[in-house]
C-alpha positions in Angstrom: 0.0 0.0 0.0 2.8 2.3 1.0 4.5 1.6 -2.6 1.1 2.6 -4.5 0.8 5.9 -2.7 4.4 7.1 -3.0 3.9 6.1 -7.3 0.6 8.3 -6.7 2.4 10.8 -5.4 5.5 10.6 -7.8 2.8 10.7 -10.7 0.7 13.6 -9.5 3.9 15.7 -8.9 4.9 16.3 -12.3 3.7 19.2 -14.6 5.1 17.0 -17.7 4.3 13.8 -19.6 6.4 10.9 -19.2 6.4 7.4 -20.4 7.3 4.4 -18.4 8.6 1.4 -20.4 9.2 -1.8 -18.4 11.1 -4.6 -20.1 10.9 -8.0 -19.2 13.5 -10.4 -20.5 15.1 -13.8 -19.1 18.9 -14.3 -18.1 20.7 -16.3 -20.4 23.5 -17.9 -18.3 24.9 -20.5 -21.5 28.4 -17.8 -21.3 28.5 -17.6 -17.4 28.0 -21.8 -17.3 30.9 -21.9 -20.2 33.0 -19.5 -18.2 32.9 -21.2 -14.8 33.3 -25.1 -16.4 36.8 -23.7 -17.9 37.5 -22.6 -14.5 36.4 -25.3 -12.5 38.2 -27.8 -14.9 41.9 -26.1 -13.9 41.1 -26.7 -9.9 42.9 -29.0 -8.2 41.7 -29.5 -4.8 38.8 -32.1 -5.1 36.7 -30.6 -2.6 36.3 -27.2 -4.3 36.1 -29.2 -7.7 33.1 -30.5 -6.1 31.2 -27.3 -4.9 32.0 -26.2 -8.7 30.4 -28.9 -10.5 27.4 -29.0 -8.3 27.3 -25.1 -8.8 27.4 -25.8 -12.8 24.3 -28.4 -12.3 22.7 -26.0 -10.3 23.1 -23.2 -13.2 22.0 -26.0 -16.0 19.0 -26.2 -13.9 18.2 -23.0 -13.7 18.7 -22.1 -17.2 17.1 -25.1 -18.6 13.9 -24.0 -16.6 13.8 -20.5 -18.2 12.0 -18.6 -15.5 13.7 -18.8 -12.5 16.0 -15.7 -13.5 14.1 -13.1 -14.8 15.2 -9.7 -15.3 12.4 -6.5 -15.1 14.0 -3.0 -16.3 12.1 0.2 -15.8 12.7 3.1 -17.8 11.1 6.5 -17.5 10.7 8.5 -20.6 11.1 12.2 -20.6 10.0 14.1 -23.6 11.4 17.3 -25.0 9.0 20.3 -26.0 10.7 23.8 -27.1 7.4 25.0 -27.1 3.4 24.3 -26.8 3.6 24.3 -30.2 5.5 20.9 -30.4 2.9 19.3 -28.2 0.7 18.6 -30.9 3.5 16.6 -32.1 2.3 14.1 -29.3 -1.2 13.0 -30.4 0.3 12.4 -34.5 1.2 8.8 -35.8 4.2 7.6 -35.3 4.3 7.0 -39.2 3.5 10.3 -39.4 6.4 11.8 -37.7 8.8 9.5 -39.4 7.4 11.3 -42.5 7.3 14.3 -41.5 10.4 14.7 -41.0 11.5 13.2 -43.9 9.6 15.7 -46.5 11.2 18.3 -44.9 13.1 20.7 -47.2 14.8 23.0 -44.7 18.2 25.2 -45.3 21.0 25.2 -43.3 19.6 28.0 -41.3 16.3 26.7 -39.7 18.5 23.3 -38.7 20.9 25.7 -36.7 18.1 27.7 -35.5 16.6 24.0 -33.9 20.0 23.6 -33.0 19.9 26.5 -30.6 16.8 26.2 -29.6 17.3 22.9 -28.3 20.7 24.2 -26.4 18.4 26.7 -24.8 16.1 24.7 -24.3 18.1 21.6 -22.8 17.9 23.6 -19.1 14.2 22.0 -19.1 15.2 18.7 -19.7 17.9 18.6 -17.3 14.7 19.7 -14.7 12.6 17.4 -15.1 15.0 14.8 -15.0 16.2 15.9 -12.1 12.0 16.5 -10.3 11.7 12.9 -11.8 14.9 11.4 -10.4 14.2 13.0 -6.7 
């Protein structure tokens, strides 16, 4: 309950959008297993041979299972706007967007004019990344 209320609180903080992406994905331990089989192969004392091998069958397990490990990474998206203008940006197509900027036939000057723009305007991002990383 205490974990809900601070993510409601984190949430209603902001002034911004943001976008959480979670990734889920499985470890894959095949390179650790190879890894520790050439070291356990070069140990002499039998005992500690021992430990290693069961510690190898123990990682077969595991990774023959496919579930046991399982790795969840949370990102937080934090979009860029150098003005209210670029919000409508939001609610287009993604296909749309690619295009978009595609077609576009601008000179040298408007691309260093963005340029600037988005020095200028980099103060914001480094803000909210810092509001969303308290």
């Amino acid at each position: 309950m205490v974990v809900l209320e601070q993510y409601k609180r984190f949430i209603n903080s902001l002034d911004f959008p943001i976008q959480i992406l979670i990734r889920n994905t499985y470890l894959d331990l095949t390179q650790y297993i190879d890894h520790m089989q050439k070291n356990v192969a070069v140990i002499t004392s039998p005992a500690l041979k021992t430990q290693g091998e069961n510690y190898i069958n123990f990682l077969d397990k595991i990774s023959a299972q496919q579930g046991l490990i399982f790795i969840k990474e949370f990102y937080i998206v934090i979009p860029y706007y150098a003005s209210s203008n670029d919000n409508s940006m939001i609610k287009k197509p993604r296909w749309q967007k690619l295009l978009s900027v595609l077609e576009t036939q601008e000179g040298i000057d408007k691309i260093v004019a963005k340029y600037r723009s988005f020095v200028k305007q980099r103060k914001f991002i480094d803000t909210r990344a810092s509001v969303t990383i308290e």
